[in-house]
C-alpha positions in Angstrom: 23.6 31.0 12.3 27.2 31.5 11.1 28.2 29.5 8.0 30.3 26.9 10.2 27.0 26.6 12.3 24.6 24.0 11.0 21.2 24.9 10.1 17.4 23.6 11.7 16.8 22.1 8.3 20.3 20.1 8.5 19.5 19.3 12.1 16.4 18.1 11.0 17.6 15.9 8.0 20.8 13.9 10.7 18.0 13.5 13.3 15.2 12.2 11.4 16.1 11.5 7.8 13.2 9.5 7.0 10.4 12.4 8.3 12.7 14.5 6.3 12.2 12.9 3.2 8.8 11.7 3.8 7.8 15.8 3.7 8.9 16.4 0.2 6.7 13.3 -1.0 3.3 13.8 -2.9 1.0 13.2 -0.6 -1.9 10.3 -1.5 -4.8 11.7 -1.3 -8.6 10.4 -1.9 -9.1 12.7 -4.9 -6.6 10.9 -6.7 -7.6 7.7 -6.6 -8.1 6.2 -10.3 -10.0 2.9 -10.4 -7.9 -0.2 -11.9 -10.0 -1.3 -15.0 -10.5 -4.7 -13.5 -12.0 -3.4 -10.3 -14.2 -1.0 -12.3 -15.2 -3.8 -14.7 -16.5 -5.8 -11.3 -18.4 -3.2 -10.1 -19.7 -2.6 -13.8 -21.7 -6.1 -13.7 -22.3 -6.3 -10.9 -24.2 -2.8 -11.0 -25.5 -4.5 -14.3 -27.3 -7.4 -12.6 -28.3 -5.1 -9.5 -30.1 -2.4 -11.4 -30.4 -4.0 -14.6 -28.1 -1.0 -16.2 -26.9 -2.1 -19.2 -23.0 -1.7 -19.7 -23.6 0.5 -22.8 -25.6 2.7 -20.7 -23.0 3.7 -18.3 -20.3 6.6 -18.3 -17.4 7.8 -16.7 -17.4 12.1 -16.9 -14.7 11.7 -13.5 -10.8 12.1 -15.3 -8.1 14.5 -14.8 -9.1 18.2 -15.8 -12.5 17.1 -16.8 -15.8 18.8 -15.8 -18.7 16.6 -14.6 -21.1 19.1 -15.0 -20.5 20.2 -18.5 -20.3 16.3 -19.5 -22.7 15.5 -22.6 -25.1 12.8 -20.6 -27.0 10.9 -23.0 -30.5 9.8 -22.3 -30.6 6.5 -20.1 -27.2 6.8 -19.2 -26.3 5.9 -15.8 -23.0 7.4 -14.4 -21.4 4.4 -13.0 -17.4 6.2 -11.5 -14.7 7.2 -8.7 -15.5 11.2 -8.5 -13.3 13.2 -6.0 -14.7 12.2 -2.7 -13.8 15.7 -1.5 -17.2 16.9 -3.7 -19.1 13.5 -2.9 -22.0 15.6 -1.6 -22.2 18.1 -4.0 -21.8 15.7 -7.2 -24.6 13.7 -5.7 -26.7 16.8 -5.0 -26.2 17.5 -8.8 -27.2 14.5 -9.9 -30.4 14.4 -8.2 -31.2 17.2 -9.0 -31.0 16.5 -12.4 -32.4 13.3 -12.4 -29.0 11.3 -13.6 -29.0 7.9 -11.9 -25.8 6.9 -10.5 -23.5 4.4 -9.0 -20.6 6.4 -7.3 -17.2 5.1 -5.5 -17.3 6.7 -1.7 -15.3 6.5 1.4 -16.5 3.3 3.9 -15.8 5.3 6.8 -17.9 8.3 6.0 -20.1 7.8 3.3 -23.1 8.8 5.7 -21.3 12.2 6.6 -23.3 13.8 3.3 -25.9 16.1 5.4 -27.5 17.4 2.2 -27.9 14.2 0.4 -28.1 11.2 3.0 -31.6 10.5 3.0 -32.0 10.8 -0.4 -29.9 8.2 -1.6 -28.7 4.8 -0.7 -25.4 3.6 1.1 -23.9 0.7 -0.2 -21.6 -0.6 2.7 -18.9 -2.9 1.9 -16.1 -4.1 3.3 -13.8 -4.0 0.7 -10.1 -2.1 0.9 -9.4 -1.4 -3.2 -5.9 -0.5 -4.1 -5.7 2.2 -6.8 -3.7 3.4 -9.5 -1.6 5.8 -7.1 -0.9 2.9 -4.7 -3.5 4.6 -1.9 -5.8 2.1 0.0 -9.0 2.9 0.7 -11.8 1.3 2.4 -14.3 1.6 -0.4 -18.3 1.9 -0.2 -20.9 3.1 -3.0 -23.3 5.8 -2.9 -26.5 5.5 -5.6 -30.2 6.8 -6.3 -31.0 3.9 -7.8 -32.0 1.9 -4.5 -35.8 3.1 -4.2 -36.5 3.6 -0.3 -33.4 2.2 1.3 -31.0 4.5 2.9 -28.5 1.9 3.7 -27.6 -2.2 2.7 -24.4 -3.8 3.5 -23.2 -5.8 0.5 -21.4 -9.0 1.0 -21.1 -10.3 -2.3 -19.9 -6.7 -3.9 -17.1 -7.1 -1.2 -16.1 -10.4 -2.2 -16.0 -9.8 -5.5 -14.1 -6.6 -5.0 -11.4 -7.7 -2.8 -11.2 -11.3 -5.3 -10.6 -8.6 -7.7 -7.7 -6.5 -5.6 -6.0 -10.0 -4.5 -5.1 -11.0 -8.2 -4.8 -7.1 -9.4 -1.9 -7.5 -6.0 -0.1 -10.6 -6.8 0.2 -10.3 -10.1 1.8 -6.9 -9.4 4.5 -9.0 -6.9 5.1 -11.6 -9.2 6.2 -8.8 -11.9 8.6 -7.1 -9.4 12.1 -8.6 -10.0 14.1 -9.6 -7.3 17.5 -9.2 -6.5 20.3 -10.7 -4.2 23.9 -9.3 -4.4 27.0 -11.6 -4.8 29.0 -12.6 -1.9 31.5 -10.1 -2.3 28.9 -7.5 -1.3 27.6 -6.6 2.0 25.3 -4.5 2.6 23.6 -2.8 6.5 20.2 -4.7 5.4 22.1 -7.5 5.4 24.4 -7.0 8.4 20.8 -6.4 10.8 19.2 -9.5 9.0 22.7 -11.4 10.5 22.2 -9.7 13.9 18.1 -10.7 13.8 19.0 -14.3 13.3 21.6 -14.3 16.0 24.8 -14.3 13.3 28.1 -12.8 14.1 30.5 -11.8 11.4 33.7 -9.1 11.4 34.7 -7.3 8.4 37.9 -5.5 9.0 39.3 -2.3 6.9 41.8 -4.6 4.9 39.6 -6.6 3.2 36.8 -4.3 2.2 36.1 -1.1 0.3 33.0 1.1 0.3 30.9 1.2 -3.1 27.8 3.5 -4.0 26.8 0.7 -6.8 27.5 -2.1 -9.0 28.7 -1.5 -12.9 25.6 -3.9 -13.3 23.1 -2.1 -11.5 23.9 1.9 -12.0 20.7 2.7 -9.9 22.9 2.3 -6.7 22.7 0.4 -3.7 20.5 1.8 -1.0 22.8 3.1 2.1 25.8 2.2 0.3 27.7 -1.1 0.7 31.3 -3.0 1.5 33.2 -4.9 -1.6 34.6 -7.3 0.2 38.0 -9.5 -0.3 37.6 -13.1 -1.3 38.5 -14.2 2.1 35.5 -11.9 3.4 33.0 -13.0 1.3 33.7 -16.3 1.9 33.1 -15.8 5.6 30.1 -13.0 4.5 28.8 -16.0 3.0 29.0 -18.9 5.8 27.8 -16.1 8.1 24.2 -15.8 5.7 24.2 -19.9 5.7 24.6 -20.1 9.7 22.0 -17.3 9.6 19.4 -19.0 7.3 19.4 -21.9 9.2 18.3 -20.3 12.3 16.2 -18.6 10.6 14.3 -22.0 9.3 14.7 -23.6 13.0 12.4 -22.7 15.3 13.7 -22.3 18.6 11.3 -23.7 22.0 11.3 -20.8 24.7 12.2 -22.5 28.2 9.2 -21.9 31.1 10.0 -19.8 34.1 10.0 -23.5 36.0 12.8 -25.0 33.5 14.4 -21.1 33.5 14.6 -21.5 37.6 16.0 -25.0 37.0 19.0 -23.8 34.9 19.9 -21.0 37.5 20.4 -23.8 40.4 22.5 -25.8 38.2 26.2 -25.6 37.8 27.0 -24.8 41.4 29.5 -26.1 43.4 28.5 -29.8 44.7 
């Protein structure tokens, strides 16, 4: 291609931007899932009052860099951890093998999937979806030696606690997030097609706007861009969001195919 040409990877970048982008993100993946402490703390007791494990006794030898198999296990410990479900079955083979009681984090969907090692421990099925530290959610089961002859239990109670658990850990997460609303004199597309979805109309004409990349009070830039409007703009910028609200509050009764036939006989000639 000839340097007035454009490229595949520009061609790819106008026609799907977003795909574009999305290919130079890290990718979320099951192996990096790290536990928030208060969802490791309910699994904890509750291991606690299952097994009678004492929370002393348990360790964590699953962190970034480390080695599980050169960890120092003390004796009566009980490894009670989110390991890389990539090595599920071979970390549990391990452990059986050397007689280590755990309590591991596995995958809902396929925590039966270990050939080697499913009928010799036990499946703790919940149905609980735990949002960890890198923002990846997971339907999330447990995997243990510790449950004598039973190959798998579903575990209501775990699952409520859990997800009681991820609720808060979520809303307090929201309720930290700031939220922000530009003046009037700013208009944005995300608030052009929220206009348009509530059936809003408004014009702004080259005269009485500019485009801006960002506010001196918020440097990080506005996302797409924006218009800085005139005064007279913004005023009708913000009637236009009023109108819009309101519909947006109303809710508006569909007519039935009866009533819809009865409108299209009306207004004839008589």
């Amino acid at each position: 291609m000839g340097r007035g040409g454009v490229t595949s990877q520009q061609r790819e970048l106008f026609e799907d931007y977003d795909g574009f982008v999305e290919k130079f993100k890290p990718k979320k993946t099951t192996d990096d899932c790290y536990t928030p402490d208060e969802i490791y703390e309910v699994v904890a007791e509750w291991v606690a009052e299952r097994y009678g494990v004492r929370r002393s006794d348990m360790v964590r030898p699953f962190w970034p860099g480390g080695d599980y198999e050169s960890f120092d296990y003390p004796d009566g410990c009980c490894v009670v951890d989110n390991p890389p479900f990539s090595m599920l079955a071979k970390i549990q083979r391990f452990y059986l093998d050397e007689g280590i009681p755990f309590f591991l984090f596995a995958p809902s969907l396929t925590c039966l999937s270990g050939v080697s090692v499913c009928m010799d421990v036990c499946h703790v099925v919940c149905d609980a979806n735990i949002t960890y530290e890198n923002g990846a959610v997971v339907p999330t089961s447990f995997v243990t030696n510790m449950g004598g002859d039973v190959v798998a239990e579903s575990e209501p109670e775990l699952s409520d606690r859990i997800n009681e658990a991820n609720d808060r850990l979520l809303k307090a997460k929201s309720r930290k997030l700031p939220k922000y609303e530009y003046p009037d004199e700013v208009l944005t597309a995300a608030k052009l097609q929220w206009m348009a979805r509530h059936h809003t109309r408004l014009v702004v004409r080259r005269g009485d706007c500019c485009r801006i990349s960002r506010l001196d009070a918020n440097p990080r830039g506005i996302y797409g861009g924006g218009l800085l409007l005139s005064e007279r703009a913004a005023a009708e910028r913000a009637a236009a969001e009023r109108a819009a609200a309101e519909r947006a509050r109303a809710h508006v009764w569909e007519l039935s195919d009866r009533e819809r036939a009865i409108v299209s006989m009306l207004g004839g000639d008589s």
